[in-house]
C-alpha positions in Angstrom: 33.5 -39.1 42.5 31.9 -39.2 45.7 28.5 -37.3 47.3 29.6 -37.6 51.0 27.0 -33.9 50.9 24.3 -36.1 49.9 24.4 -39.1 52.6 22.4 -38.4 55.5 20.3 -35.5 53.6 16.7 -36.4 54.2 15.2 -33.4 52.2 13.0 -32.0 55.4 12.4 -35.7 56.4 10.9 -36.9 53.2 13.2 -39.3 52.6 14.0 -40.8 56.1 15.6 -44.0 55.2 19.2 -44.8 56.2 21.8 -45.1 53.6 23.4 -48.2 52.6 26.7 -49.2 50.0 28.0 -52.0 48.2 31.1 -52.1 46.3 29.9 -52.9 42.8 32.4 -52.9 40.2 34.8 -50.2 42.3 32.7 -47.8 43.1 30.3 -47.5 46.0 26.5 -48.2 44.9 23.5 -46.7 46.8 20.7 -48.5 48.2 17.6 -48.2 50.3 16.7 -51.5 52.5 13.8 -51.1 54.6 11.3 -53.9 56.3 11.9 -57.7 56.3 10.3 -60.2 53.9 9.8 -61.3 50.4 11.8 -58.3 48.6 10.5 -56.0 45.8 13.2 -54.4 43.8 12.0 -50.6 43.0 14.1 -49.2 39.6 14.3 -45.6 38.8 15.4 -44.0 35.5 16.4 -41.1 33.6 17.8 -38.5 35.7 15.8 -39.8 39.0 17.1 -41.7 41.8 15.5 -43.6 44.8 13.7 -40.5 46.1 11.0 -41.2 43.8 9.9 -44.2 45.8 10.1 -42.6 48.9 6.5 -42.7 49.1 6.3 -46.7 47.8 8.9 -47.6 51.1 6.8 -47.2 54.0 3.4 -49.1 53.2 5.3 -51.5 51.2 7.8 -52.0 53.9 5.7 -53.1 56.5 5.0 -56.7 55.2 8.2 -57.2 52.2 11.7 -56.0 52.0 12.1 -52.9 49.9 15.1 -52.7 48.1 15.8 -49.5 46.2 19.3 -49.0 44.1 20.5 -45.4 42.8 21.8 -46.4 39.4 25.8 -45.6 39.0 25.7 -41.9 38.4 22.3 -41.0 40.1 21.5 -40.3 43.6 23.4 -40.9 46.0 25.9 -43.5 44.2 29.1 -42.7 43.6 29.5 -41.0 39.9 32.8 -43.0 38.7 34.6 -41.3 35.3 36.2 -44.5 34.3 33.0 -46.8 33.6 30.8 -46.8 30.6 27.5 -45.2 30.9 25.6 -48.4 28.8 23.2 -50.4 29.3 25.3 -53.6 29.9 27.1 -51.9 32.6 23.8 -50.8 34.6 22.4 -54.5 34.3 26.0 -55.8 35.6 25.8 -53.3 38.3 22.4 -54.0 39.5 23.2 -57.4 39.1 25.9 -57.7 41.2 24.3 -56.0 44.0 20.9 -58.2 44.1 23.0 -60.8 44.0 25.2 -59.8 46.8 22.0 -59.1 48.8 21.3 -62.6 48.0 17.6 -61.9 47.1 15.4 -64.2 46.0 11.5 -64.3 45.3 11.7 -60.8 44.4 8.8 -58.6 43.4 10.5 -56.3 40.4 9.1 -53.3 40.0 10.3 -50.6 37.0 9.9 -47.5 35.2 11.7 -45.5 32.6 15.6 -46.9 32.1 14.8 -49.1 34.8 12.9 -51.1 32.4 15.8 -52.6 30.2 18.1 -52.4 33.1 15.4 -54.6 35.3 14.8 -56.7 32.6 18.4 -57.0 31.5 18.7 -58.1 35.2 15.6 -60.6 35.1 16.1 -62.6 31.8 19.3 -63.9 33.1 18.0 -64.6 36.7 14.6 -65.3 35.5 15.1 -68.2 38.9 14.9 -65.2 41.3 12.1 -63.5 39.9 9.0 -64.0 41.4 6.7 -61.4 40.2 6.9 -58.3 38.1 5.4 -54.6 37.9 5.7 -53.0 34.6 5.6 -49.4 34.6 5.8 -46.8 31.3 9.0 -48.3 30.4 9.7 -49.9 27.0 12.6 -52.5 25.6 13.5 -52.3 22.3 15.8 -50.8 19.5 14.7 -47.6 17.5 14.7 -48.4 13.7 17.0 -46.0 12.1 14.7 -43.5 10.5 13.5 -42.4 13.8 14.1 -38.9 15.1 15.1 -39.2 18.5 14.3 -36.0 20.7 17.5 -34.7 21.8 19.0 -35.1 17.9 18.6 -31.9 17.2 20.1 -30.5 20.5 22.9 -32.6 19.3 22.9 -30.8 16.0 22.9 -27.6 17.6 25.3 -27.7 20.0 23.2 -27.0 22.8 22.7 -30.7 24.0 26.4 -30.8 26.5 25.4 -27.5 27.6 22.0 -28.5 28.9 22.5 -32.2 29.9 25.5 -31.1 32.0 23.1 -28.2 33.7 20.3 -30.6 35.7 19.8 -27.3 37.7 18.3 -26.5 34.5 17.1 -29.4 32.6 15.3 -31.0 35.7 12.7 -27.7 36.8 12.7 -27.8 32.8 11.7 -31.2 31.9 10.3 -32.9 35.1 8.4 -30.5 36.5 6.6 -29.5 32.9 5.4 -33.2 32.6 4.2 -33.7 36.4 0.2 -34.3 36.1 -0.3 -33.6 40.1 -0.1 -30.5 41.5 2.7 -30.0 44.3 1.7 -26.9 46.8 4.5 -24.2 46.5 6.6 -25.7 50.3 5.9 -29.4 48.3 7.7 -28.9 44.6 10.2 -26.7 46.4 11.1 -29.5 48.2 10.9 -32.1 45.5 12.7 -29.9 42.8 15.7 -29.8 46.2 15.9 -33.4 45.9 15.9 -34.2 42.4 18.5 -31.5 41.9 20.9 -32.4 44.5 22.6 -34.9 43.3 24.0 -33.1 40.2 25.7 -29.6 41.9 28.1 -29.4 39.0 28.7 -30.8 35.2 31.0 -33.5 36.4 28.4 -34.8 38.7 26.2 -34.8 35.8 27.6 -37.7 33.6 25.2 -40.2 34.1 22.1 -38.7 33.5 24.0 -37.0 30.8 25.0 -40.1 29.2 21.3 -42.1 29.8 19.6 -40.3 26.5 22.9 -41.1 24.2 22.1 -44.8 25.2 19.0 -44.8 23.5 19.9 -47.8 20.9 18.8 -46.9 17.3 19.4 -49.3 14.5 21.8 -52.2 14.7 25.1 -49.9 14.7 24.4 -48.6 18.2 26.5 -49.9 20.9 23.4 -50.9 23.2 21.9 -52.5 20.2 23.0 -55.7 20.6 22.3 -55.9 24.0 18.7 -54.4 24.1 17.8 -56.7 21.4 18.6 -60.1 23.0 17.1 -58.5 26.0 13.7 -58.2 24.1 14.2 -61.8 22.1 14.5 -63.2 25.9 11.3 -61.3 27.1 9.9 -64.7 26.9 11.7 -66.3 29.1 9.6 -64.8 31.7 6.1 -65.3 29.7 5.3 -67.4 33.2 6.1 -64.7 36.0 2.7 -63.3 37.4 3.0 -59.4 35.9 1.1 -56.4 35.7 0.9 -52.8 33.7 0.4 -50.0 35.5 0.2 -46.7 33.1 -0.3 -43.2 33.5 -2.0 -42.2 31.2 -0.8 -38.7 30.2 2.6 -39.9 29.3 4.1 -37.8 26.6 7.6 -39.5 26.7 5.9 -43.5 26.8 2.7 -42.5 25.4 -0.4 -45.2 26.1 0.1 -46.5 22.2 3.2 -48.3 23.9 0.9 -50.4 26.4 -0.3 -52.5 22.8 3.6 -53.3 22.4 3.6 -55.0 25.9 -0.2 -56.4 25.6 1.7 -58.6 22.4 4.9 -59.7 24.2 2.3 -60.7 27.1 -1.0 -61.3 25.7 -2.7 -62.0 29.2 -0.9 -58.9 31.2 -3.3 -57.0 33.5 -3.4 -53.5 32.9 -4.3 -50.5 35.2 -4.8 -47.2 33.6 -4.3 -44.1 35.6 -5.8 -41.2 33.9 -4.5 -38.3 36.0 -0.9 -39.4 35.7 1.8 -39.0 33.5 5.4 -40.1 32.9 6.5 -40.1 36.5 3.4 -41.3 37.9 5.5 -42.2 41.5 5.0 -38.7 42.0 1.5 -38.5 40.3 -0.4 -41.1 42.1 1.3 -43.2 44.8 -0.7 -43.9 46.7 -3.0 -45.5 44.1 0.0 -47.7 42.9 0.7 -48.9 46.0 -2.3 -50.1 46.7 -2.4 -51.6 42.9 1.1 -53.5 44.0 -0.1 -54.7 47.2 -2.9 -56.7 46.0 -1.5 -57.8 43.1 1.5 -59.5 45.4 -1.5 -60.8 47.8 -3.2 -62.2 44.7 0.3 -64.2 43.5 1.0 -65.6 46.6 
């Protein structure tokens, strides 16, 4: 399924930046690519798309290439009904497209799903990596005993129903955990955007599917491959990287920051107390100018 409605929408101008496809495993995969020079690789997650960056694209722009993917099912990517919603097939998607960009030296930058689906990405192309901006994302498998938050929706029945209503579920969920506040023109703006790309329950499948993939023990089917992902962690123990957290994160609460302070013992970590879980929308600006000196420090 395509989203020809969603092509050249700009949502009021706030996210000015021309469209651009590759065919990645048969179906059309969106992208933003904007400036010229060493790339950085922005990865949104669960159920977000490049619009969450639209703020990242300009500054950054004007000295690196900005390359930012809409994840198979989000945004303005097609929404294919014959793939697997897993893991393995996000990292083979995103992989085939850097590499068909034929990027190099790239700054990766990831939050939320696009943690393990970056990662899954750098561990076997640790050679293009350059640089990396870690984000409230985690990789790992949930031990078994662990109550998941959607389990009981499951249980209930009520979990289809909502997951397949992002009309619903978005205004719900995102906008309950934002830490800035939006003036009334601004959220209904962003709540347009962030809506758009899921106008019906067909259209919803991917972001639908993204929770599901949470691996928990080893009989998941995204076990296997989130585990090797975390065993190979280390192959990238030498790339300059750095934490940026927001602090009020409910969903990757600041506990999580001692799980990446072992796997990299000399990470850098910025706090940022007035943001939460989506902290692109949070504090930008203040990112931005964390990622800029960081890639002028690693030159």
């Amino acid at each position: 399924m395509k989203r020809d409605f969603l092509i050249n929408e700009t949502f009021n101008g706030t996210f000015p930046f021309k469209p651009h496809f590759k065919k990645i495993n048969g179906f059309d995969m969106h992208y933003i690519d904007e400036g010229n020079g060493e790339p950085i690789v922005l990865l949104h997650g669960e159920p977000t798309w490049g619009y969450l960056y639209r703020k990242f694209i300009p500054p950054l722009s004007k000295k690196n290439r900005i390359i930012v993917p809409d994840h198979m099912g989000f945004g303005k990517s097609d929404v294919p009904h014959d793939k697997p919603y897993r893991l393995a097939q996000h990292i083979d998607n995103l992989s085939k497209l850097l590499t068909k960009l034929n990027l190099k030296n790239i700054t990766l930058v990831v939050q939320n799903w696009g943690g393990p689906i970056g990662f899954g990405f750098a561990v076997s192309h640790h050679d293009l990596i350059k640089r990396i901006v870690i984000m409230n994302t985690s990789v790992g498998v949930a031990k078994e005993h662990r109550r998941l938050w959607f389990e009981s929706m499951i249980e209930n029945g009520t979990y289809d129903q909502l997951m397949s209503n992002m009309k619903i579920f978005i205004p719900q969920m995102m906008f309950s955990i934002f830490v800035k506040k939006f003036s009334k023109d601004e959220k209904k703006i962003i709540k347009k955007a962030y809506i758009a790309p899921f106008p019906s329950p067909e259209y919803c499948i991917g972001a639908k599917a993204f929770p599901l993939d949470i691996p928990k023990g080893k009989n998941h089917p995204s076990s296997e491959i989130m585990q090797k992902i975390r065993d190979e962690l280390i192959l990238l123990k030498n790339k300059p990287k750095i934490l940026i957290w927001g602090m009020k994160d409910k969903i990757f609460p600041p506990k999580i920051i001692e799980i990446w302070q072992k796997i990299y013992p000399d990470i850098k970590i910025y706090k940022i107390n007035e943001a939460g879980h989506y902290l692109q929308e949070d504090a930008p600006e203040q990112i931005v100018q964390i990622i800029k000196e960081f890639i002028n420090n690693t030159n």
